[in-house]
C-alpha atoms as an extended CHARMM CRD file, in Angstrom:
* protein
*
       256  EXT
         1         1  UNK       CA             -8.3300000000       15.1490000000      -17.9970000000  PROA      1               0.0000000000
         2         2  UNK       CA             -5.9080000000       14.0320000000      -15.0090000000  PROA      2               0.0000000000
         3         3  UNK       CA             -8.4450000000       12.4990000000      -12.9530000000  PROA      3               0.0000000000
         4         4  UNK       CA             -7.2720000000       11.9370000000       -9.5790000000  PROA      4               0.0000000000
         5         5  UNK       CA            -10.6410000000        9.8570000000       -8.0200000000  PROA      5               0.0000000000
         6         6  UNK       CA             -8.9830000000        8.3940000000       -4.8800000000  PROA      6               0.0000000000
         7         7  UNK       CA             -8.0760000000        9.2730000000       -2.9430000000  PROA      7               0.0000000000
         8         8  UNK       CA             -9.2150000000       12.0950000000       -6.9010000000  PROA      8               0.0000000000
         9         9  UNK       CA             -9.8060000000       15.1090000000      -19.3310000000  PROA      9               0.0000000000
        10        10  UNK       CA            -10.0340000000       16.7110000000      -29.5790000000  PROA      10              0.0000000000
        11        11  UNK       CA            -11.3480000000       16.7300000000      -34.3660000000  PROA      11              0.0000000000
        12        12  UNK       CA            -11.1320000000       18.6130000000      -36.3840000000  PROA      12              0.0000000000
        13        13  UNK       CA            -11.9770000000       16.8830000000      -38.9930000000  PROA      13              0.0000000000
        14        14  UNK       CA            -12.6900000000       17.5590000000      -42.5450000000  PROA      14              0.0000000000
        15        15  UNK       CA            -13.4840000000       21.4740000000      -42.1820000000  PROA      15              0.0000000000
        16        16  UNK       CA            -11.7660000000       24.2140000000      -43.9850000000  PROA      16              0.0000000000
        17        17  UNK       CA            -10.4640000000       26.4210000000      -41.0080000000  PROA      17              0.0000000000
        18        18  UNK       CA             -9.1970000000       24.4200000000      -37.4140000000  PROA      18              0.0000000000
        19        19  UNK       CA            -10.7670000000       27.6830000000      -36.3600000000  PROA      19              0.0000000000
        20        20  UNK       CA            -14.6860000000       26.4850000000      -36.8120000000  PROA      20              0.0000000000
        21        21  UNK       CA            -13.8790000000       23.0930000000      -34.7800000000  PROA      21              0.0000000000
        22        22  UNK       CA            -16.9130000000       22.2210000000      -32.4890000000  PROA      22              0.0000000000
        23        23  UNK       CA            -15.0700000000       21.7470000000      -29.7740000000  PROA      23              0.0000000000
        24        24  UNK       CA            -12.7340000000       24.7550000000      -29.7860000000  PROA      24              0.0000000000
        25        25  UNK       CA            -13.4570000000       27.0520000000      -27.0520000000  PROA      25              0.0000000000
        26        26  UNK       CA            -13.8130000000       27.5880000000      -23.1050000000  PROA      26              0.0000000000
        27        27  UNK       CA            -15.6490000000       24.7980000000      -21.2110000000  PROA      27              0.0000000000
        28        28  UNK       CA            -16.4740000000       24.2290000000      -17.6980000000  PROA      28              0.0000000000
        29        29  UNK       CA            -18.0010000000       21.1180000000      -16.0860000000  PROA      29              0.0000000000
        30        30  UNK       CA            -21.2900000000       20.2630000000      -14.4590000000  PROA      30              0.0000000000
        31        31  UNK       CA            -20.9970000000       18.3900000000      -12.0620000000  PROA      31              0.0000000000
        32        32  UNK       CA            -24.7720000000       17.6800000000      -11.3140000000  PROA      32              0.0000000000
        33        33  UNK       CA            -24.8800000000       16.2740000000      -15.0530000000  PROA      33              0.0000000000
        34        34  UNK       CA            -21.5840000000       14.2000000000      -15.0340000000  PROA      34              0.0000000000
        35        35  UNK       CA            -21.6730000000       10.2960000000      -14.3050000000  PROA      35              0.0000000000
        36        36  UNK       CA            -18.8670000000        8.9390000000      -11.9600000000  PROA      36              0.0000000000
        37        37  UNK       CA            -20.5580000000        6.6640000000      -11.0770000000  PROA      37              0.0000000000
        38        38  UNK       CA            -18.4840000000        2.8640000000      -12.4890000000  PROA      38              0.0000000000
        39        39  UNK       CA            -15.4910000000        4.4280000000      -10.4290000000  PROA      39              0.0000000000
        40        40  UNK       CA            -14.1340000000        2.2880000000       -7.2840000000  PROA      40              0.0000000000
        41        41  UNK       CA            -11.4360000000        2.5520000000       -5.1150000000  PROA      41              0.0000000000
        42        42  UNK       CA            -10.1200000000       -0.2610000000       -2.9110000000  PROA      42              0.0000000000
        43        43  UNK       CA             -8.6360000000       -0.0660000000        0.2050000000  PROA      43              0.0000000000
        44        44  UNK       CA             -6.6180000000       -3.6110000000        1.3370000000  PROA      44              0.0000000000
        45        45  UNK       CA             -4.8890000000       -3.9810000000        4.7300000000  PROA      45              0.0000000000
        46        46  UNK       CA             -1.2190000000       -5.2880000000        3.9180000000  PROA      46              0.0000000000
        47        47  UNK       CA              1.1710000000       -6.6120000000        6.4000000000  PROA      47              0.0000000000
        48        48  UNK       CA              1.5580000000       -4.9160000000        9.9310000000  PROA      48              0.0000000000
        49        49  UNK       CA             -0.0940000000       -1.6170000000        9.8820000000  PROA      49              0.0000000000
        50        50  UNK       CA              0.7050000000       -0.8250000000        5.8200000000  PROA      50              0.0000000000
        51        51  UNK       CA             -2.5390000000       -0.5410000000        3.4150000000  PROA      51              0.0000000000
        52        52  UNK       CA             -2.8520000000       -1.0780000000       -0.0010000000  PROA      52              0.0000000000
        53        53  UNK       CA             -5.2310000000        2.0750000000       -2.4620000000  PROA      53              0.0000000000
        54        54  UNK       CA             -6.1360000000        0.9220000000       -5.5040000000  PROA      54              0.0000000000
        55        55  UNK       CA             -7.6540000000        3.6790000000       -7.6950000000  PROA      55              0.0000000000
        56        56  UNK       CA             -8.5220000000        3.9910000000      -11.8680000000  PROA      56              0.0000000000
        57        57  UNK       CA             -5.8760000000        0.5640000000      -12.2560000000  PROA      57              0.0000000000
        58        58  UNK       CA             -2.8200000000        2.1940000000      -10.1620000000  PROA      58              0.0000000000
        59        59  UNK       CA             -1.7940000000        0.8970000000       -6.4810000000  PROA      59              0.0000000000
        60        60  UNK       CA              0.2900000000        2.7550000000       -4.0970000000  PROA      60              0.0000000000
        61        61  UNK       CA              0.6740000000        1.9960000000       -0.2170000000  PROA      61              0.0000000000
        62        62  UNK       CA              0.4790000000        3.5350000000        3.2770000000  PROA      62              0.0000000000
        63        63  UNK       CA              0.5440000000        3.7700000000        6.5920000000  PROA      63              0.0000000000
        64        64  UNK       CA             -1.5480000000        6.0100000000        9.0160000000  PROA      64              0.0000000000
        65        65  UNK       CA              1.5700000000        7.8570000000       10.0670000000  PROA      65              0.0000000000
        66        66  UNK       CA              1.3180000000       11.1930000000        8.2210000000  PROA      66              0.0000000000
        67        67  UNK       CA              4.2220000000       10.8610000000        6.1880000000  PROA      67              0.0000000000
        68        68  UNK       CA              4.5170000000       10.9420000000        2.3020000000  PROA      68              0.0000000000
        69        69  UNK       CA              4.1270000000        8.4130000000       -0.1070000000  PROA      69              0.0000000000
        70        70  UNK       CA              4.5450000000        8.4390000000       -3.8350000000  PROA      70              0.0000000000
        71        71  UNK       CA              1.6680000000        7.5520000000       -6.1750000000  PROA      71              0.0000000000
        72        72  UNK       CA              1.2180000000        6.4870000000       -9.9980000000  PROA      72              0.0000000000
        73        73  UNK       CA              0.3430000000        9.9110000000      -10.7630000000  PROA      73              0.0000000000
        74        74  UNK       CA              3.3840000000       11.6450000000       -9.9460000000  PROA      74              0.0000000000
        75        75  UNK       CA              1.8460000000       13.0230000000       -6.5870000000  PROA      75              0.0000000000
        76        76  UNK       CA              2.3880000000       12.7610000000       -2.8820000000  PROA      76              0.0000000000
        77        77  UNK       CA             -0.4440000000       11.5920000000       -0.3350000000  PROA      77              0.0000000000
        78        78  UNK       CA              0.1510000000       11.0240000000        3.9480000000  PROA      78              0.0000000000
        79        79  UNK       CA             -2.9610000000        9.6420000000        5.6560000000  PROA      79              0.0000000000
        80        80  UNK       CA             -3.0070000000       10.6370000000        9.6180000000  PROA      80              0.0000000000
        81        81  UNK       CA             -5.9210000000        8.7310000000       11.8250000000  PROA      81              0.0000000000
        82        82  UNK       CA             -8.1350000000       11.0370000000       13.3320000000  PROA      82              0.0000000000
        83        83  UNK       CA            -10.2340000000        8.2150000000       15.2450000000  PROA      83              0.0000000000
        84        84  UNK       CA            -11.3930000000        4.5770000000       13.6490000000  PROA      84              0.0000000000
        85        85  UNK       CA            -13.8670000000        6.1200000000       11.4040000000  PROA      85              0.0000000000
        86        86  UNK       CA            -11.8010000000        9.6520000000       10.3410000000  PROA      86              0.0000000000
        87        87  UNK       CA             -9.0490000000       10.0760000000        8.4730000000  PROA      87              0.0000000000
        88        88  UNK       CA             -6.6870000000       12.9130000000        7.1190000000  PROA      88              0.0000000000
        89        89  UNK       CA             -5.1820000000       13.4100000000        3.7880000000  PROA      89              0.0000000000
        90        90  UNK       CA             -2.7860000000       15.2370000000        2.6920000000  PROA      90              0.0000000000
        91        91  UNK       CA             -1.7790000000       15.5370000000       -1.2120000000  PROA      91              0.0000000000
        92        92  UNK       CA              1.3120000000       17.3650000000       -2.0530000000  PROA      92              0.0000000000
        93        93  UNK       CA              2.7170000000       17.8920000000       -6.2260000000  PROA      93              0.0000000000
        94        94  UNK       CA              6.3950000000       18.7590000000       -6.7460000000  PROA      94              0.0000000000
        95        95  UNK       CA              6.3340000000       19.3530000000       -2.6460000000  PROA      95              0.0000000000
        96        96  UNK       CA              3.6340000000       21.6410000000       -2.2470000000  PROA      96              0.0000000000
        97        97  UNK       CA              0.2590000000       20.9870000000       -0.4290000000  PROA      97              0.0000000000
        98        98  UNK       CA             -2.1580000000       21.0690000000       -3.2050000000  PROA      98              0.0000000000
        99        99  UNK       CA             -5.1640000000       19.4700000000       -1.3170000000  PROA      99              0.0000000000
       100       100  UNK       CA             -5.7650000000       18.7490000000        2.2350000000  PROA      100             0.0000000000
       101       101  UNK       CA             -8.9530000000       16.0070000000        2.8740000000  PROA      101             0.0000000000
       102       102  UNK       CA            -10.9840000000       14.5630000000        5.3380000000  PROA      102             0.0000000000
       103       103  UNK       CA            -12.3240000000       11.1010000000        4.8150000000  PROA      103             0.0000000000
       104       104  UNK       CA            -15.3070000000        9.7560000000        7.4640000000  PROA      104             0.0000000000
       105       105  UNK       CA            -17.1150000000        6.5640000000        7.6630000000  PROA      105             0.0000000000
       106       106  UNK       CA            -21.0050000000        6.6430000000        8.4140000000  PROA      106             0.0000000000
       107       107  UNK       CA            -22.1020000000        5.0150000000       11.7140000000  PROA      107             0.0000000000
       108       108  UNK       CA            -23.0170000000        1.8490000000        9.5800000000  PROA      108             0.0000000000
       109       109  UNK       CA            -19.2580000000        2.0090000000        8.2770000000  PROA      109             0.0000000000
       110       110  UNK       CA            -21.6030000000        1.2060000000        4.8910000000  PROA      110             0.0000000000
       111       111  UNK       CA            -20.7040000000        5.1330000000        3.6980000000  PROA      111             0.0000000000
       112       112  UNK       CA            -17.6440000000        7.1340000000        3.2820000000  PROA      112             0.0000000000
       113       113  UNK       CA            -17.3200000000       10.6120000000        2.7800000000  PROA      113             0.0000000000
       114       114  UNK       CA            -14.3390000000       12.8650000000        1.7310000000  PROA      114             0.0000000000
       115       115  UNK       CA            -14.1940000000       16.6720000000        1.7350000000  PROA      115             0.0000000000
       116       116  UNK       CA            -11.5850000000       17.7980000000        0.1870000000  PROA      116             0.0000000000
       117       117  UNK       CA             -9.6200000000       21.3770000000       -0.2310000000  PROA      117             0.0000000000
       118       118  UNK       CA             -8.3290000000       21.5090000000       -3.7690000000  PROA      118             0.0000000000
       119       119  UNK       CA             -5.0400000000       24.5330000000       -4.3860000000  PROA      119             0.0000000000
       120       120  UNK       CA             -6.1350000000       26.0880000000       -7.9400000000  PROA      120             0.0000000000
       121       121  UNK       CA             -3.5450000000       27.1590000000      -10.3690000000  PROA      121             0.0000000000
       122       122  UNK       CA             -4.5400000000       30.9180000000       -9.4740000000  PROA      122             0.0000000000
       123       123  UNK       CA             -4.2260000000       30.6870000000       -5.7840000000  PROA      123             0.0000000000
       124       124  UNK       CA             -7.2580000000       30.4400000000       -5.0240000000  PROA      124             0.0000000000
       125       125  UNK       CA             -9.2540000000       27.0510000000       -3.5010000000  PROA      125             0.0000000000
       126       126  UNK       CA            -11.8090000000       24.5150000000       -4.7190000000  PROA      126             0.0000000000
       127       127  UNK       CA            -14.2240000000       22.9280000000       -1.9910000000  PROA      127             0.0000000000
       128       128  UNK       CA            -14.7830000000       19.2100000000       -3.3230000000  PROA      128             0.0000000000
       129       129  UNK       CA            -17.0600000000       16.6580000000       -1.4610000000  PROA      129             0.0000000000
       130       130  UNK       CA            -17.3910000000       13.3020000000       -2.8620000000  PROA      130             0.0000000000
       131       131  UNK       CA            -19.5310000000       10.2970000000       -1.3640000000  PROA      131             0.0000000000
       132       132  UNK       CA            -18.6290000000        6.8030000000       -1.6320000000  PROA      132             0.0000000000
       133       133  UNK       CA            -20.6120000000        3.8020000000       -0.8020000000  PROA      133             0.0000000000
       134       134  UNK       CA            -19.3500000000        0.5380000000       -0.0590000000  PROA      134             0.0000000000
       135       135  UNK       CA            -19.1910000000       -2.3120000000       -1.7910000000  PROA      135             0.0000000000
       136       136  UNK       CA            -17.4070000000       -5.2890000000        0.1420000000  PROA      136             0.0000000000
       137       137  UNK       CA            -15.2330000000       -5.4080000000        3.1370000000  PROA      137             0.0000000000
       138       138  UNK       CA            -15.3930000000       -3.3320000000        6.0430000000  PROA      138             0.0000000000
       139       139  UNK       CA            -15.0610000000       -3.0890000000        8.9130000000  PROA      139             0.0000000000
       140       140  UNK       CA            -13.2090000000        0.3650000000        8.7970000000  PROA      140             0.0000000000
       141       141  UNK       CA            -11.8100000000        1.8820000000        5.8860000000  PROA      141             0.0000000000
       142       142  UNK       CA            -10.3620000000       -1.7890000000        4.5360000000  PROA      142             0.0000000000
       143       143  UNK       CA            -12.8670000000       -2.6610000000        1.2770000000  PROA      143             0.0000000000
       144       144  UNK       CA            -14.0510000000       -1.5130000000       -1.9390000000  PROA      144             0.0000000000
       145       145  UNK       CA            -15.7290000000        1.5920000000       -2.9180000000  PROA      145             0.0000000000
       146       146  UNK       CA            -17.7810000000        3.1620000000       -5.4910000000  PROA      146             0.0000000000
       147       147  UNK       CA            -18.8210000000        6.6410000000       -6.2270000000  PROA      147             0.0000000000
       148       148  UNK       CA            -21.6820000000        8.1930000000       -5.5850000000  PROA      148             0.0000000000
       149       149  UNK       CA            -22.0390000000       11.7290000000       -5.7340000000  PROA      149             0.0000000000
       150       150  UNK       CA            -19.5970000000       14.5780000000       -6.0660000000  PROA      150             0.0000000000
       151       151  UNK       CA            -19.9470000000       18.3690000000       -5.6740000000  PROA      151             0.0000000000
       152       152  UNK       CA            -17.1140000000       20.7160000000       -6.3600000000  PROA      152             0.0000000000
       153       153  UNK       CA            -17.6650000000       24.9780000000       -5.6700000000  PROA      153             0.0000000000
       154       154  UNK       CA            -15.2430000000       25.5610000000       -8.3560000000  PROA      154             0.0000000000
       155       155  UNK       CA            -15.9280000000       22.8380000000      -11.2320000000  PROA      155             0.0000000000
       156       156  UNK       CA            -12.8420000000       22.7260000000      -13.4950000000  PROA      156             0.0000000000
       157       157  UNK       CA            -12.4960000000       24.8900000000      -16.9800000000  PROA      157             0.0000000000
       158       158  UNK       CA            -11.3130000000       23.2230000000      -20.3800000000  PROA      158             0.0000000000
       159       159  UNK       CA             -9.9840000000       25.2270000000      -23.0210000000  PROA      159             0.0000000000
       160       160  UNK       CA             -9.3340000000       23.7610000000      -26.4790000000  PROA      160             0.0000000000
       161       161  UNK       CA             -7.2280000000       26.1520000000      -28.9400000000  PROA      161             0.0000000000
       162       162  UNK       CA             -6.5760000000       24.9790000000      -32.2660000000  PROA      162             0.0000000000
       163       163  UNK       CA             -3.1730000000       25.5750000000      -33.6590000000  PROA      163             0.0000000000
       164       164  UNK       CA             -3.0960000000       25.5920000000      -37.4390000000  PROA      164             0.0000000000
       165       165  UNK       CA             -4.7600000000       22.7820000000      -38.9890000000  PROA      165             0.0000000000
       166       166  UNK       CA             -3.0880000000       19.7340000000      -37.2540000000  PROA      166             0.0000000000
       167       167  UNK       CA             -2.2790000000       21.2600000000      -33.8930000000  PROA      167             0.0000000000
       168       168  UNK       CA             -4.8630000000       21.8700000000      -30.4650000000  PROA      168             0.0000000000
       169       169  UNK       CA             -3.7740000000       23.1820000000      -27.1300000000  PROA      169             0.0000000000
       170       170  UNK       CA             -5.4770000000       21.6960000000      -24.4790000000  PROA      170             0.0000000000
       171       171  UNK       CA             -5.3900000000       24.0120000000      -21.0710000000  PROA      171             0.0000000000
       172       172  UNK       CA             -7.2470000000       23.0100000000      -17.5380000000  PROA      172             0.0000000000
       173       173  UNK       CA             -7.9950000000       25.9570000000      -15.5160000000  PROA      173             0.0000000000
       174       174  UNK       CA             -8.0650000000       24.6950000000      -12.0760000000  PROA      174             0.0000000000
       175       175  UNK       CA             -4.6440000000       22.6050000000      -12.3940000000  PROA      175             0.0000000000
       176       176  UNK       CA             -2.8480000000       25.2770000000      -14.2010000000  PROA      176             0.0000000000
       177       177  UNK       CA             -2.4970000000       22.4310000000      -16.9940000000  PROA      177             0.0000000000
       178       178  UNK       CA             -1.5320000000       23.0610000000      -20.9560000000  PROA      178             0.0000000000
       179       179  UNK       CA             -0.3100000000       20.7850000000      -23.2600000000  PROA      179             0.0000000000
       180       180  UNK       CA              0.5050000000       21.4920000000      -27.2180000000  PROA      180             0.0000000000
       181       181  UNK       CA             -0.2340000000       18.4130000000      -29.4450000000  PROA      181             0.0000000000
       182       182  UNK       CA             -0.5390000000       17.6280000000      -33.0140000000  PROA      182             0.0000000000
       183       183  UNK       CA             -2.4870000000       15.1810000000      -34.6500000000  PROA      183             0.0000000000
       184       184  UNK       CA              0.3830000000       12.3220000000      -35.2760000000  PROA      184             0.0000000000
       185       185  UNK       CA             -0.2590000000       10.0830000000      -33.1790000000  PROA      185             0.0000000000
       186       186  UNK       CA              2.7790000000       11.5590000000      -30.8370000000  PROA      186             0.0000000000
       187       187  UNK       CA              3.6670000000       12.3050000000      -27.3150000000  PROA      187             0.0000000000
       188       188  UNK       CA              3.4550000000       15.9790000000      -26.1690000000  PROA      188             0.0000000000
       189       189  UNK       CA              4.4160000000       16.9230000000      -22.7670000000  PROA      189             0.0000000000
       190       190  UNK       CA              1.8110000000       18.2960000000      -20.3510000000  PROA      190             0.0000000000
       191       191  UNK       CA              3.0040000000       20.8830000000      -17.6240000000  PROA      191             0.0000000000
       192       192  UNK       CA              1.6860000000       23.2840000000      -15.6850000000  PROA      192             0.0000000000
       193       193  UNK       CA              2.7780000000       24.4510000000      -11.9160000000  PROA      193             0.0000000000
       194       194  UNK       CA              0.2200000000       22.0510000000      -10.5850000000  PROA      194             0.0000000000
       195       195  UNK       CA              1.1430000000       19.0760000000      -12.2440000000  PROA      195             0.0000000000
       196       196  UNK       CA              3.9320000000       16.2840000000      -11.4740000000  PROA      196             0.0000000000
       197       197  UNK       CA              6.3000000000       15.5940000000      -14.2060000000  PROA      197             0.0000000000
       198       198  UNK       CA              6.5990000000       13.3490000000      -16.4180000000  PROA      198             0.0000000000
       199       199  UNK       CA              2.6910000000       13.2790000000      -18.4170000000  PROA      199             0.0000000000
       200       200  UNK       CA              1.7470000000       13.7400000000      -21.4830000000  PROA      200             0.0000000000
       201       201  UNK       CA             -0.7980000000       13.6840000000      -24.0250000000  PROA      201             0.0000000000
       202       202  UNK       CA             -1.8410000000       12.2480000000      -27.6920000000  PROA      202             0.0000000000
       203       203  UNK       CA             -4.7200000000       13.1840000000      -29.5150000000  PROA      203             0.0000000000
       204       204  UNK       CA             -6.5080000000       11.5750000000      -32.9390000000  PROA      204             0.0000000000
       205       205  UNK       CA             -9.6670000000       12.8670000000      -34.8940000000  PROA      205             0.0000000000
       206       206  UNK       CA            -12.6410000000       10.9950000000      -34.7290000000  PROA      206             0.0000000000
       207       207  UNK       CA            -14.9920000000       12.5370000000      -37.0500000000  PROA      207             0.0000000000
       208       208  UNK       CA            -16.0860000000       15.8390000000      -37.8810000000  PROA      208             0.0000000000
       209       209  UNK       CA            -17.3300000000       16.9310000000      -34.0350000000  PROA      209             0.0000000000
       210       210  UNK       CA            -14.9960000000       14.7560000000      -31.6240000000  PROA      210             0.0000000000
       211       211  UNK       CA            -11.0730000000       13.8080000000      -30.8940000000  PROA      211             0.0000000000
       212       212  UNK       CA             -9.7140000000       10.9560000000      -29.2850000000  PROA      212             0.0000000000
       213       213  UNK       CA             -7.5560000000       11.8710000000      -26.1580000000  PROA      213             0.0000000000
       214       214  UNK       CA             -4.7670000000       10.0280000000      -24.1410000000  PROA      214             0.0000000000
       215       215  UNK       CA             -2.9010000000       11.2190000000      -21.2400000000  PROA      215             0.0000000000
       216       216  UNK       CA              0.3230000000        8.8730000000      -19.9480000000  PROA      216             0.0000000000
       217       217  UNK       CA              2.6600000000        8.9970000000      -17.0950000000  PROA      217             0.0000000000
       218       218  UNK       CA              6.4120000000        8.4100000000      -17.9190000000  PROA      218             0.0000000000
       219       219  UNK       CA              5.0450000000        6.5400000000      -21.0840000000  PROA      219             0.0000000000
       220       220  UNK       CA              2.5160000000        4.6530000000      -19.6680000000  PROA      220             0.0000000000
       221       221  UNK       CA             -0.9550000000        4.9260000000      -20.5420000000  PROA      221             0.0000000000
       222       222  UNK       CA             -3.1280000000        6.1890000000      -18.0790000000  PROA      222             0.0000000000
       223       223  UNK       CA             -6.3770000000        7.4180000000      -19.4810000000  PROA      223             0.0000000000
       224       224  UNK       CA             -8.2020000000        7.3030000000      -22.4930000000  PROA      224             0.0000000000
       225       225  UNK       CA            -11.3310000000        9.2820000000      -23.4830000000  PROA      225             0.0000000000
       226       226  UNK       CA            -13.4900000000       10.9490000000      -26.4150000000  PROA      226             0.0000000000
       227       227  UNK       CA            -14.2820000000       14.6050000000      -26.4180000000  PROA      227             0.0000000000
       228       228  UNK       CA            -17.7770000000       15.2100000000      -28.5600000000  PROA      228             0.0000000000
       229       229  UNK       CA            -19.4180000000       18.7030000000      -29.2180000000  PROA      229             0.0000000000
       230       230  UNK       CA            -22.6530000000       19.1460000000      -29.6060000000  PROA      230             0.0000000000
       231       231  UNK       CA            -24.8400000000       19.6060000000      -32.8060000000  PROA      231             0.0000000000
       232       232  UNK       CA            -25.2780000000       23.1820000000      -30.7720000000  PROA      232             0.0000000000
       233       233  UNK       CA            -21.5250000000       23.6080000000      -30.1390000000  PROA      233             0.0000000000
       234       234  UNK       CA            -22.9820000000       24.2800000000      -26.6060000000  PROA      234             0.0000000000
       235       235  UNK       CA            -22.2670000000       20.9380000000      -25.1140000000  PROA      235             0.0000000000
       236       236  UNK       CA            -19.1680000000       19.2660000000      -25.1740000000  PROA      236             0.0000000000
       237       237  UNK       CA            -19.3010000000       15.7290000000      -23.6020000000  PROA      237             0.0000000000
       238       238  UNK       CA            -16.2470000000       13.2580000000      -22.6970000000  PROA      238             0.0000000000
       239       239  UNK       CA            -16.6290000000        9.4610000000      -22.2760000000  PROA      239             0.0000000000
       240       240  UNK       CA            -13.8500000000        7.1420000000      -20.9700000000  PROA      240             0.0000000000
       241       241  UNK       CA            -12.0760000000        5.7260000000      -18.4820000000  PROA      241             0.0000000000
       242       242  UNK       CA             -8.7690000000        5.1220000000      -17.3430000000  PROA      242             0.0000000000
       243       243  UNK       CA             -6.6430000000        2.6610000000      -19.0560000000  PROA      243             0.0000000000
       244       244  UNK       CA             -6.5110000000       -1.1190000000      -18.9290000000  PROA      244             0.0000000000
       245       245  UNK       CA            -10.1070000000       -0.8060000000      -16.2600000000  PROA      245             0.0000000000
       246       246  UNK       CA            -13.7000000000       -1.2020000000      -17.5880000000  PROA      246             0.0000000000
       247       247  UNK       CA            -14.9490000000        1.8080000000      -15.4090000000  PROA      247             0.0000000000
       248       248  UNK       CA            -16.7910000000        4.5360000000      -17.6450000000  PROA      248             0.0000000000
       249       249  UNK       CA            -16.9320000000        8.0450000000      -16.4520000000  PROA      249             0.0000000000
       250       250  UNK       CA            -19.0900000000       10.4640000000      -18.6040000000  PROA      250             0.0000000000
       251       251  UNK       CA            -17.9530000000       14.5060000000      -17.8030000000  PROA      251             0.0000000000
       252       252  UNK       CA            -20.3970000000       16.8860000000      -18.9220000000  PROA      252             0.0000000000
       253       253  UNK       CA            -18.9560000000       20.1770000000      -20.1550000000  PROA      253             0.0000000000
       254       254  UNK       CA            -20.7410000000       23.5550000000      -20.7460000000  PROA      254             0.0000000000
       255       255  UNK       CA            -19.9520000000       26.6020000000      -22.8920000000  PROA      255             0.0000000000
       256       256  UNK       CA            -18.0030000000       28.9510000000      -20.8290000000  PROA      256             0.0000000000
């Protein structure tokens, strides 16, 4: 999956018919059970009033002026000051608003909250809250982060089609996201109305019950992960992190 933390994933194997692959099928997350927990975001104060996010091994900077600046994922983000300990976020793809955020410090500056309004790919909204708890630095939002908890009304949907018996197409409900691969080792474009140009995926069997999965941006290699099914075929459970960072997220997915 695009994970987007900050600011914020397939087999068949030796089987007769792609159609009886473990993982094929409609998934949706649970949050409660996922682990995002290795995940940190930095925040470094730059020169003059310019900061420095550092997220899953991509940088971008800002300033607390509201305008928009480009990120490694293809996205928009302005930050606009509410006071010293609130901030507001704004995340636009291909020039649309696609989430709107507030970030707030606790009293002790020691926790950092950000609710979040997520666009879906249907038009409807997503009501995120993730909790972060510092690590170093501070005062203010300057320092580095890990997560703690995070809560989503609308937990993304995974959908894994097999095409044939070397093709899958991967679809994420929430971002509007598909992408057609084939097991050779290739690049396949992923699009979708909610996604930025420019990514795309590659995918590799691992076993009978689980494929490898990498999604890049404009070639580069951005996140890496295993998707496993379940001796049940009722759980399907992803393990990785994003590329070139030793940060592991675990997402727990669901028969849907």
């Amino acid at each position: 999956m695009m994970r987007n933390v900050f600011l914020i994933g397939i087999c068949a194997c030796g089987l007769g018919a792609a159609a009886d692959a473990p993982y094929a099928g409609k998934w949706k997350m649970n949050a409660a059970k996922s682990d995002f927990g290795d995940t940190t975001v930095t925040y470094e104060q730059m020169s003059g009033s310019e900061m420095k996010a550092t997220a899953d091994g991509q940088s971008y900077t800002f300033k607390m002026d509201g305008k928009d600046n480009m990120t490694p994922w293809g996205m928009t983000v302005a930050w606009k000051a509410v006071d010293a300990k609130t901030w507001e976020v704004t995340e636009k793809t291909n020039g649309k608003v696609t989430a709107t955020s507030t970030a707030k410090l606790s009293a002790d500056d020691n926790m950092m909250t950000l609710d979040s309004k997520r666009v879906k790919a249907d038009g409807g909204t997503s009501d995120d809250a993730m909790t972060f708890q510092r690590v170093s630095g501070g005062p203010g939002l300057a320092g580095k982060w890990k997560t703690k908890v995070l809560k989503t009304n609308s937990p993304e949907t995974l959908s894994l089609t097999p095409k044939g018996a070397d093709g899958l197409t991967i679809s994420l409900g929430n971002e509007g996201a598909v992408c057609d691969a084939r097991f050779d080792g290739k690049d396949y474009p992923a699009t979708g109305t909610m996604w930025p140009s420019g990514w795309t995926c590659v995918i590799a069997r691992n076993g009978e019950r689980a494929i490898d999965l990498t999604w890049k941006k404009d070639g580069k290699d951005m996140y890496k992960s295993t998707l496993a099914a379940s001796a049940s075929g009722r759980v399907l459970t992803e393990t990785g992190s994003a590329a070139g960072v030793n940060e592991k997220f675990i997402v727990i997915y669901e028969k849907h």
